[in-house]
C-alpha positions in Angstrom: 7.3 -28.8 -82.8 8.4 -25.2 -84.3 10.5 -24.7 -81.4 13.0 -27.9 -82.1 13.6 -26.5 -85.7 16.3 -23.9 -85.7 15.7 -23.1 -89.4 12.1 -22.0 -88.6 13.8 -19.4 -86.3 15.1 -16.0 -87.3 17.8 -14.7 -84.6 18.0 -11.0 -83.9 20.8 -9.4 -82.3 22.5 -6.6 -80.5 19.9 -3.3 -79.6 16.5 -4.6 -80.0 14.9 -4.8 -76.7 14.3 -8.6 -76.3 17.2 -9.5 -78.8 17.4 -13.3 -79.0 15.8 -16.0 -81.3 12.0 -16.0 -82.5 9.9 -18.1 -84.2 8.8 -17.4 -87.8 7.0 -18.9 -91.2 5.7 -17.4 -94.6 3.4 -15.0 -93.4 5.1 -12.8 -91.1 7.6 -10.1 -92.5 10.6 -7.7 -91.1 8.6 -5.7 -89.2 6.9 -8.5 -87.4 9.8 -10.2 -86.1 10.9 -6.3 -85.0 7.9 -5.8 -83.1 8.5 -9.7 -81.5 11.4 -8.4 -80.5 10.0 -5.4 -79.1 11.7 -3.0 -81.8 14.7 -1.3 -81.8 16.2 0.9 -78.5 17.0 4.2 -78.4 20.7 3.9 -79.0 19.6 1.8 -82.2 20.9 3.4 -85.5 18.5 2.8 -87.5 20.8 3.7 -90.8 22.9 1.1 -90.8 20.8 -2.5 -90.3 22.4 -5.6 -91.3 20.3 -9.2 -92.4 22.6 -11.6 -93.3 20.5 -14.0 -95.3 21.2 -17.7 -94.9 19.0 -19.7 -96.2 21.1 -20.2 -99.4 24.1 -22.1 -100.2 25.8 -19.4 -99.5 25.3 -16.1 -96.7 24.9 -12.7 -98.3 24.5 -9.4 -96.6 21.9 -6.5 -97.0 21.6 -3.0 -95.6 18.5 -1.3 -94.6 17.8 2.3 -93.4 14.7 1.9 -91.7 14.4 5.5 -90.9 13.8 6.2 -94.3 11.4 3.7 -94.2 9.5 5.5 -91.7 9.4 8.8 -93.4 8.5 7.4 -96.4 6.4 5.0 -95.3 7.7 2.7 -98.9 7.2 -0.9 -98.3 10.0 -1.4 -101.2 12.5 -0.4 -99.3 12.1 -3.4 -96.3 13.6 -6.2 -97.1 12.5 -10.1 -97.7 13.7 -12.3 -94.9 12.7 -16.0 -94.1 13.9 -18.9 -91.5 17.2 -18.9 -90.6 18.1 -14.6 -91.5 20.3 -13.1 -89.0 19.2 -9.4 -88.2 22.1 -7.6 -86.8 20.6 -3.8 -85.4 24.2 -1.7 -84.5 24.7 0.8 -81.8 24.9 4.7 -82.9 28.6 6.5 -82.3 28.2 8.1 -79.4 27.2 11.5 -80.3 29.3 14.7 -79.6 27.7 17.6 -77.6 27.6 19.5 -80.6 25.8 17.2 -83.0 23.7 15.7 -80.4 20.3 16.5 -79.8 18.8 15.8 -76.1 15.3 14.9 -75.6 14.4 15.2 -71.7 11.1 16.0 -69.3 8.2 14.0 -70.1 9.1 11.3 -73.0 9.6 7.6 -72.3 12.9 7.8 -73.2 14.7 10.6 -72.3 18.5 10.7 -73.8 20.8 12.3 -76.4 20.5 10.8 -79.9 22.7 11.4 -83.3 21.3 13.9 -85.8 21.6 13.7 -89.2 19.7 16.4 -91.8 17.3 13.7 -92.6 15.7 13.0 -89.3 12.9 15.4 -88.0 11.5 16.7 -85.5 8.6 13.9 -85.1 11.3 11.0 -86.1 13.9 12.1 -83.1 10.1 12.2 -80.2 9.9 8.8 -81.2 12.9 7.9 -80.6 13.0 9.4 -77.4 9.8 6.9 -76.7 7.0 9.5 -77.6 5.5 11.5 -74.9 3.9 9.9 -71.9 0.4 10.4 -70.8 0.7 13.6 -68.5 3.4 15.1 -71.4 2.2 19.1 -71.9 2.4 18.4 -75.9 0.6 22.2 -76.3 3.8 23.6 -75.1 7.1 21.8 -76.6 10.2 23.9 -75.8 13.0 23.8 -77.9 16.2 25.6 -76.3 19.0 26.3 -79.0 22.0 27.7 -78.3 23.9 30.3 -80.4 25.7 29.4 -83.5 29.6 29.5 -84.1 29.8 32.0 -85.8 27.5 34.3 -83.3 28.4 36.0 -80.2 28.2 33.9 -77.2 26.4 37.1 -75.3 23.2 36.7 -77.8 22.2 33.2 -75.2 20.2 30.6 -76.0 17.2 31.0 -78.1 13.5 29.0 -76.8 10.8 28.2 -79.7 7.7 26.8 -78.4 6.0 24.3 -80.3 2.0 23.4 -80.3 2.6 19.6 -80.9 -1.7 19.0 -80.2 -2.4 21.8 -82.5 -0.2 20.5 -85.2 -2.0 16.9 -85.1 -5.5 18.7 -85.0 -4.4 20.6 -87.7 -4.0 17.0 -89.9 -0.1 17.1 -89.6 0.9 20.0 -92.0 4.4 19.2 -92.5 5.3 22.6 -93.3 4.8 23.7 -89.4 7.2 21.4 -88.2 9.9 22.7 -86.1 13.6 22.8 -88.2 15.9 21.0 -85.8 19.5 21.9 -85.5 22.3 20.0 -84.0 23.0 20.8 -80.3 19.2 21.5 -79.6 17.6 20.5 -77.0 13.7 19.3 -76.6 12.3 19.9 -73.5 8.3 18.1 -72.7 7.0 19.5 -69.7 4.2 17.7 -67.6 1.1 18.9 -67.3 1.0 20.5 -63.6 0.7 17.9 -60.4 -1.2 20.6 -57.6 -4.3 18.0 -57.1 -6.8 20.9 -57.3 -5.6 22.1 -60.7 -8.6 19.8 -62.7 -8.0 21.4 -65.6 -5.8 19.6 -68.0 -5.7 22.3 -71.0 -5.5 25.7 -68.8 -1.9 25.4 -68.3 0.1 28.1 -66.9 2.4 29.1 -69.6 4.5 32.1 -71.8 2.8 35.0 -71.4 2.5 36.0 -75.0 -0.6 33.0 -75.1 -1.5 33.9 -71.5 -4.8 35.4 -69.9 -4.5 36.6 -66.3 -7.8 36.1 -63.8 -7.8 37.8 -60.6 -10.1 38.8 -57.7 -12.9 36.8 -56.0 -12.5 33.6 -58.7 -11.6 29.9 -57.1 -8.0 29.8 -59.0 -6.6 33.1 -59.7 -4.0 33.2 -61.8 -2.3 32.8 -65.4 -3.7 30.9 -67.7 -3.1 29.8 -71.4 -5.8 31.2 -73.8 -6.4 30.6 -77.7 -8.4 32.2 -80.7 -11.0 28.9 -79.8 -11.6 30.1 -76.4 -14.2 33.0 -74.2 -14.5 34.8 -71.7 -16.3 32.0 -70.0 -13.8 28.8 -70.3 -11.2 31.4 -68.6 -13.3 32.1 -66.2 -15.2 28.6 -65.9 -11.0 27.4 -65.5 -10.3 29.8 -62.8 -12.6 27.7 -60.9 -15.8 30.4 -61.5 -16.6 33.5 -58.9 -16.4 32.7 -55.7 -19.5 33.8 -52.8 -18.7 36.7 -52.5 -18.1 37.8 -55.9 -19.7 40.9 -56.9 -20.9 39.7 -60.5 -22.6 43.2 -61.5 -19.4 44.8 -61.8 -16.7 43.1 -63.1 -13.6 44.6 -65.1 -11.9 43.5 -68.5 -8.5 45.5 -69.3 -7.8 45.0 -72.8 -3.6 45.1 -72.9 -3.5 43.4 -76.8 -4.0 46.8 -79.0 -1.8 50.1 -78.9 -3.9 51.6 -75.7 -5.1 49.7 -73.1 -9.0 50.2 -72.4 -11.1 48.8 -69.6 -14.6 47.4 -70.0 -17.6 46.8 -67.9 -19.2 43.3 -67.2 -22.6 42.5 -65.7 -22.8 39.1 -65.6 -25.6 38.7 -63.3 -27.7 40.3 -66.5 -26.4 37.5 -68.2 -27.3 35.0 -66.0 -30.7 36.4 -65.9 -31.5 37.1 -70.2 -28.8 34.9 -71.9 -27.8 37.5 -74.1 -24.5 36.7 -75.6 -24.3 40.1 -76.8 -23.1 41.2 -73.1 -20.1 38.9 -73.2 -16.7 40.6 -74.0 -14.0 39.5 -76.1 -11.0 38.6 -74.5 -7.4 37.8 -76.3 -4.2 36.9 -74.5 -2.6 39.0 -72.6 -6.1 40.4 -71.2 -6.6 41.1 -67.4 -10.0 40.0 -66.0 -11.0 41.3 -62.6 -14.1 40.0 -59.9 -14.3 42.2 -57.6 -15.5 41.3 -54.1 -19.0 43.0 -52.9 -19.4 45.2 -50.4 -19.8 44.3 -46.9 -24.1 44.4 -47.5 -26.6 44.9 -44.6 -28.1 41.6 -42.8 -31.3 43.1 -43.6 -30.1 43.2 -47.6 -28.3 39.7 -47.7 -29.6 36.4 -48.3 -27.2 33.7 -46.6 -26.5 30.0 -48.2 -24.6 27.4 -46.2 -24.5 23.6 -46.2 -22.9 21.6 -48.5 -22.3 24.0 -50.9 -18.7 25.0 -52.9 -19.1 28.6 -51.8 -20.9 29.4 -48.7 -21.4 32.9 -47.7 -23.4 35.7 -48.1 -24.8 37.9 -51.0 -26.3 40.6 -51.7 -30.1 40.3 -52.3 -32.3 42.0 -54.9 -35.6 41.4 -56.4 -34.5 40.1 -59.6 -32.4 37.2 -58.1 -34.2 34.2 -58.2 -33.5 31.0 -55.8 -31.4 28.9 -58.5 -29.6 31.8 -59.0 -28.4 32.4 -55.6 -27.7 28.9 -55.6 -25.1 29.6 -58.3 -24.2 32.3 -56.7 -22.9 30.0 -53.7 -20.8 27.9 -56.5 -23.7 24.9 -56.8 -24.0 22.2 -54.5 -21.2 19.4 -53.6 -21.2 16.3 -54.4 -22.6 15.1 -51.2 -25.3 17.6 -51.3 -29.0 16.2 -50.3 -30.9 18.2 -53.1 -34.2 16.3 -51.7 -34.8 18.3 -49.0 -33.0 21.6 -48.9 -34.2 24.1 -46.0 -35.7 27.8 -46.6 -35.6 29.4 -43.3 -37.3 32.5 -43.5 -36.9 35.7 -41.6 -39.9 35.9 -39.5 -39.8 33.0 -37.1 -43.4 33.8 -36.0 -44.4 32.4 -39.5 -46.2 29.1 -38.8 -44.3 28.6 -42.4 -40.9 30.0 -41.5 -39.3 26.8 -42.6 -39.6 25.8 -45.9 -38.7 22.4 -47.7 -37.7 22.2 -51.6 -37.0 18.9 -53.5 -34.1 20.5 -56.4 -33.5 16.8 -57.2 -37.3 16.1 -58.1 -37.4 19.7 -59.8 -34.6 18.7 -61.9 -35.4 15.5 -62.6 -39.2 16.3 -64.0 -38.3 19.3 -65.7 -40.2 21.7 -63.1 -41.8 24.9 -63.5 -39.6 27.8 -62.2 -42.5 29.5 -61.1 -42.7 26.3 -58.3 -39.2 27.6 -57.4 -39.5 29.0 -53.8 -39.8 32.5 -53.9 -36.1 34.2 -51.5 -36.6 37.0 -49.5 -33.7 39.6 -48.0 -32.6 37.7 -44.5 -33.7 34.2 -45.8 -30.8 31.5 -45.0 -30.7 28.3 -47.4 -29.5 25.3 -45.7 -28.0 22.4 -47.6 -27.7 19.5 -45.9 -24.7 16.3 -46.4 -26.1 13.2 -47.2 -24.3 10.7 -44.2 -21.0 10.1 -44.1 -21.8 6.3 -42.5 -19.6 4.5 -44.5 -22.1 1.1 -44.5 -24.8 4.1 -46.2 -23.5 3.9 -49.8 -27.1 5.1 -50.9 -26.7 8.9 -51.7 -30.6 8.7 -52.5 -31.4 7.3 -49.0 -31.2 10.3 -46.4 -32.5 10.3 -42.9 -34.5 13.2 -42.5 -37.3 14.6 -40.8 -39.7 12.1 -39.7 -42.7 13.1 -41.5 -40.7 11.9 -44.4 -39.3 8.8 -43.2 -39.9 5.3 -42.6 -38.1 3.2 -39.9 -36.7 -0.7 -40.7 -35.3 -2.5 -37.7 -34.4 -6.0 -36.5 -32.8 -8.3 -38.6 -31.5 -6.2 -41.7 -28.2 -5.3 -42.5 -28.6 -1.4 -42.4 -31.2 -0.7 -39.8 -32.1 2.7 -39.1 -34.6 5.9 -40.4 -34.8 6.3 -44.5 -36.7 8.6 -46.4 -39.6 7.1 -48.3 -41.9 9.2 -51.1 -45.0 7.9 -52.9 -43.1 6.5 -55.6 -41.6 3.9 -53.3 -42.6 0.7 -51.9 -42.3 -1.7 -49.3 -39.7 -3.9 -51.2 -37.9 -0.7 -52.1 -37.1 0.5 -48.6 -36.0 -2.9 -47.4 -33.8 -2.8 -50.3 -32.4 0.4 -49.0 -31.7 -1.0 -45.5 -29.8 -3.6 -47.3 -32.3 -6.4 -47.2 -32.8 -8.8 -44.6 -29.8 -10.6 -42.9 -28.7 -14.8 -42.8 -30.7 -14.9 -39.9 -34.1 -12.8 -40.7 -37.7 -14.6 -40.2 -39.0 -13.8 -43.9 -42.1 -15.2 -42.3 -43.7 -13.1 -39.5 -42.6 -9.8 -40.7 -44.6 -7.4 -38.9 -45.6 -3.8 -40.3 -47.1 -0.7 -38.2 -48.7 1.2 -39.6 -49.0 4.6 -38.0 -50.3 7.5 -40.2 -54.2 7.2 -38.7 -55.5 8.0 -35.7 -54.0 4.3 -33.9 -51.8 2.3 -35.3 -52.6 -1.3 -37.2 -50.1 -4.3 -37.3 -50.1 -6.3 -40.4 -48.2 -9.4 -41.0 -46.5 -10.2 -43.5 -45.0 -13.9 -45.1 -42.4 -12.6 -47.2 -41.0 -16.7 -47.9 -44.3 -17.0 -49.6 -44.2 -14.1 -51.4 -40.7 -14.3 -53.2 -42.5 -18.5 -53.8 -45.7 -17.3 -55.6 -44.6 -13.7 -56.9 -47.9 -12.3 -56.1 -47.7 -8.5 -55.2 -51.0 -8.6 -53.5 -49.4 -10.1 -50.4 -47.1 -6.7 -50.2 -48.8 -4.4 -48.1 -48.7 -0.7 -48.8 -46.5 1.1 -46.6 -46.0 5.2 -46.3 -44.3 7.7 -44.4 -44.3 6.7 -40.6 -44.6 3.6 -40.8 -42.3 0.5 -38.7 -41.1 -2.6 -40.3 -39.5 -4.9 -37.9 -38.7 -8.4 -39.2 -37.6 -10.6 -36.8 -34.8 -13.6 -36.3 -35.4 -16.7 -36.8 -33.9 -18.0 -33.2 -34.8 -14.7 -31.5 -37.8 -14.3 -29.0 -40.4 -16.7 -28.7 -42.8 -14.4 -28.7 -42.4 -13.6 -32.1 -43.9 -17.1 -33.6 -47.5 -17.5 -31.7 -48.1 -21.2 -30.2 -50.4 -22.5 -32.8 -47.8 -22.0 -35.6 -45.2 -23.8 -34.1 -44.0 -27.1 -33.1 -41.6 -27.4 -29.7 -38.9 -29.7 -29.7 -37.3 -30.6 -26.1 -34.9 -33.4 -25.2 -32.3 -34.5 -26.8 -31.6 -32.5 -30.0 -28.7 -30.4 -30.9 -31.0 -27.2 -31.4 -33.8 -27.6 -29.2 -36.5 -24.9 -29.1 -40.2 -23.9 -31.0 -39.9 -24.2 -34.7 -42.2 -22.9 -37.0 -44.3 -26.2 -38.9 -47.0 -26.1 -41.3 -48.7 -29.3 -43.0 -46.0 -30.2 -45.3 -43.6 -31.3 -43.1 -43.1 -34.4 -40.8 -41.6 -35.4 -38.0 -38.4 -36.1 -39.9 -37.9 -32.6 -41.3 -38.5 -31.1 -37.4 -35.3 -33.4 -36.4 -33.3 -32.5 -39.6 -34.3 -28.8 -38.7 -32.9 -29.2 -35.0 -29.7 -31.1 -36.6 -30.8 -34.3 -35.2 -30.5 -36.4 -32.0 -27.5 -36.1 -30.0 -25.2 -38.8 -29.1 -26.7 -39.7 -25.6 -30.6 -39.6 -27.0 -32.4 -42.7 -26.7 -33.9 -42.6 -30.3 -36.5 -45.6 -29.7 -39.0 -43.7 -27.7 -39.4 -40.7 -29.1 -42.6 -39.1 -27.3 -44.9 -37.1 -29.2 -47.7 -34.8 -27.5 -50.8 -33.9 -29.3 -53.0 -30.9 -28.6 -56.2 -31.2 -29.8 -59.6 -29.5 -28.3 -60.5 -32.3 -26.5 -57.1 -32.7 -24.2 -53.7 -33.7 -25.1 -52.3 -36.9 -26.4 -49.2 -38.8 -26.4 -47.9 -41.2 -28.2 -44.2 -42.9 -28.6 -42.0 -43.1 -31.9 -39.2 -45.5 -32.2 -36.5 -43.9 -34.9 -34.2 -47.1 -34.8 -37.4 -49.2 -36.3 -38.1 -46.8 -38.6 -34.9 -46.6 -40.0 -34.6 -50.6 -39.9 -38.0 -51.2 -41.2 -39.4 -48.3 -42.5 -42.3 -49.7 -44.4 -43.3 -51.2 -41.4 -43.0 -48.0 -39.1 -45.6 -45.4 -39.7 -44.2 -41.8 -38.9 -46.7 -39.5 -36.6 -48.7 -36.7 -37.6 -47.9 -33.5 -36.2 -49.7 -30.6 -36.3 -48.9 -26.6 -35.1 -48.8 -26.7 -31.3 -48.0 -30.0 -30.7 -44.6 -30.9 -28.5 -42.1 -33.4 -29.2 -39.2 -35.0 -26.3 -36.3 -37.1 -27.4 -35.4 -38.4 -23.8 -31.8 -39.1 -22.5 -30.7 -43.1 -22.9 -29.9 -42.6 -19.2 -34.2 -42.7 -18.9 -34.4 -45.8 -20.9 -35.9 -49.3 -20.0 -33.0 -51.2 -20.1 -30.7 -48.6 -18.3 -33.2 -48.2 -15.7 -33.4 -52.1 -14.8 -29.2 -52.3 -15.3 -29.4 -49.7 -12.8 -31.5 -51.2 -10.6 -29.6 -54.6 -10.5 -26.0 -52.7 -10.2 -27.5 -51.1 -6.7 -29.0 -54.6 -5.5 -25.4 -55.7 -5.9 -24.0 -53.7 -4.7 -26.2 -53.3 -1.7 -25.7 -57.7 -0.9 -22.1 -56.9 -1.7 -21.7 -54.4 1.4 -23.9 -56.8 3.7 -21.6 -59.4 3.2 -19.0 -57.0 3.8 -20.7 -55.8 7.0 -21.2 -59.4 8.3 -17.7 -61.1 7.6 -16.3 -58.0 10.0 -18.7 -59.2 12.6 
């Protein structure tokens, strides 16, 4: 309906972004239908906006300067407009290369815009777009080039402008950058090398700079403020790598009249905490990790694995094993913490291999006196969880077998897990990703092997996910075997007495499992029923009992004609049902019989007329 009345409509022209004609009514205003509209370009002058205003007997004209509007932020100073207004937004002159100011690098809008004394420097970035989401707002450079009246052999002048500081800061206008005609903003981007992480620690002018060298991840140059220590520079720089020596490392002070160099142990720190022992650094400060020297294999403890800085380092009695562990730069992210190996020295140690959970010492808040005591020659090995891209289950590592459990047959992820005391039965087949379309939830065998001989439970899990009682779970621990079978796999897997066979005539002949609830008809539904050629009025049945076998006949075509009239068998486990062919019926049998008589007088006659 509003879109058939043209006065309900205001029409906007010339440099808004979608310029054409919206719909409107009472309690939208100018801004609205300038957002509809998707506001105003970058070559919009904003000065000089037109609304002609129709709605009266006669048109009348109004000027706006909406850039005014947005320093002020006065609601006075936008105008009333209604159905039918014409908002007419003009394009600026195109600006000279000396009163233009160009806005490049990493804006939305990069471009050269008009300048006039009123604009500033946050009205011209937003009309440049604003910065985009990689835009290096901490460093803002704004290149000006030398007045007329100065020599052209001064060159261009570069202020650098802290736009995230200034917001922090609550937007003191005062700090704002004057802008001058013929300037030109430059946003950089924050840096692209993929293993630069580190958003804030750009590399940048050197009077806000602190320089990292040495045994350190990322050496470098790095921007530093009053906010910042001497660990985020060195937690930025990617932290000491393995063979860092951390007992002697070296500040040079470069920020006062003399330079001075200062000693570090941070190894002491890691060991007390004392903040005391961490220097003051300001920009323009030169840090330094040395590398240690080339130790003994006698004096070294060695860490390799999945760790960020393998290598090794130099042992003493005061390191303990988390510490060394740091020392290596932590473990990756695919890092099994459950079962790290401590292989000591002496291999004539019945203990020479040791086993530590870090995951379940982290996780409970363990004692560090349970932490495993490193000795000089000791190697830590940490292993990868796998790289099997079915095994999404970082938790789930095959390991050594006296820590494992083993799931096969018909699961999606069979294979060796490790399995705890805090796990159970339904957990692990959870972990080999549950059983498969075609797993027997029935006869689910379990082996249980951590005795002296091993014992085979069964177990009906169908029953259990019917009833929800967790007695019919069995227990399982480390060693075990769970092997749940298919449904159509091998016979042997459903013992006689619990099934029913099915021969003859059916689309899926073969044993089926039976119990007392079902029938005759739910065996044929579960084959998917008689084939085309079965001769569906004598059905035979086959009853074992203890005192010899039975049979008896079932016609399906009476039943389903009459079937209060046709009583269905009863079968029980271990009986045998046939569907024969309609080739072994009555009827065929005696057409048979007739069509070979014939034909048998029919080749007499033959036989005689030629005699």
């Amino acid at each position: 309906m509003v879109a058939s009345i043209a006065q309900r409509f205001h029409l906007c022209f010339r440099l808004y972004r979608c310029a054409g004609r919206y719909a409107f009514n009472d309690e939208q205003g100018f801004l609205d239908i300038l957002a509809a509209a998707d506001g105003p370009n970058n070559e919009a002058d904003l000065q000089e906006i037109l609304i002609t205003h129709r709605n009266g007997t006669q048109s009348q004209v109004s000027r706006l300067d909406l850039s005014e509007y947005f320093k002020t932020g006065d609601e006075s100073t936008l105008p009333k407009v209604v159905p039918g207004d014409v908002i007419y937004i003009p394009k600026t002159k195109k600006p000279s290369d000396h009163n233009a100011i160009k806005i490049i690098g990493a804006v939305y809008e990069p471009g050269r815009f008009n300048f006039n004394n009123k604009l500033t420097f946050l009205d011209l970035l937003s009309m440049a777009g604003g910065p985009k989401e990689k835009a290096n707002i901490s460093s803002i450079r704004i290149v000006r080039l030398p007045a007329k009246d100065e020599p052209a052999e001064i060159g261009h002048k570069v202020i650098f402008f802290d736009l995230e500081n200034f917001i922090k800061e609550g937007n003191p206008q005062k700090k704002l950058p004057k802008i001058k005609p013929g300037d030109t903003i430059i946003v950089d981007e924050l840096p692209h090398d993929p293993s630069d992480n580190k958003a804030s620690w750009l590399r940048q002018s050197a009077k806000d700079s602190i320089y990292i060298f040495g045994a350190v991840g990322a050496p470098g140059r790095y921007a530093f403020n009053k906010e910042q220590g001497f660990l985020d520079i060195l937690s930025a720089a990617d932290g000491p790598i393995g063979d860092a020596d951390l007992q002697e490392l070296l500040i040079t002070h470069r920020n006062g009249e003399k330079t001075r160099v200062t000693h570090l142990d941070l190894a002491k720190y890691f060991e007390t905490g004392n903040e005391d022992l961490i220097p003051n650094v300001l920009p323009g400060d030169v840090i330094y990790v040395p590398q240690t020297l080339k130790a003994k294999d006698d004096k070294t403890v060695m860490v390799i694995g999945s760790v960020k800085g393998p290598g090794r380092f130099k042992w003493n009695k005061k390191l303990t094993f988390l510490e060394i562990f740091a020392l290596a730069g932590g473990p990756l992210e695919t890092a099994n913490l459950s079962s790290i190996r401590i292989i000591k020295k002496n291999n004539n140690d019945p203990n020479s291999i040791i086993y530590f959970d870090l995951e379940k010492f982290i996780d409970r808040g363990g004692n560090f006196a349970g932490l495993p005591i490193i000795r000089p020659g000791d190697t830590i090995m940490v292993d990868e969880l796998p790289h099997d891209p079915t095994d999404n289950k970082s938790t789930w590592i095959r390991q050594n077998a006296d820590e494992s459990i083993y799931v096969f047959g018909a699961v999606n992820a069979p294979g060796r897990y490790a399995f705890n005391d805090e796990l159970s039965f339904l957990d692990i087949l959870s972990a080999a990703d549950g059983p498969d379309k075609d797993a027997n939830l029935q006869q689910i065998k379990i082996s249980h092997r951590n005795g002296t001989h091993a014992d085979v439970t069964t177990l009906n899990l169908t029953l259990y996910f019917e009833t929800g009682d967790e007695s019919l779970i069995p227990k399982v621990v480390p060693g075990d075997v769970i092997y749940i079978p298919q449904r159509d796999g091998n016979w042997l897997d459903k013992p006689a007495n619990r099934v029913v066979r099915l021969m003859g005539e059916v689309r899926k002949p073969g044993r089926y499992s039976f119990n007392s609830q079902m029938s005759l008809l739910d065996l044929l539904a579960e084959a998917g029923g008689p084939t085309d050629k079965a001769y569906i009025d004598k059905i035979m049945i086959v009853n074992a009992s203890c005192c010899g076998d039975k049979s008896q006949t079932f016609s399906l075509r009476d039943y389903v004609k009459y079937p209060a009239e046709t009583p269905i068998p009863m079968l029980r486990p271990g009986d045998t049902v046939y569907v024969p062919n309609e080739d072994d019926s009555t009827t065929t049998l005696l057409r048979q019989g007739l069509q070979d008589a014939f034909s048998l007088v029919t080749t007499l006659l033959v036989i005689g007329a030629a005699l």
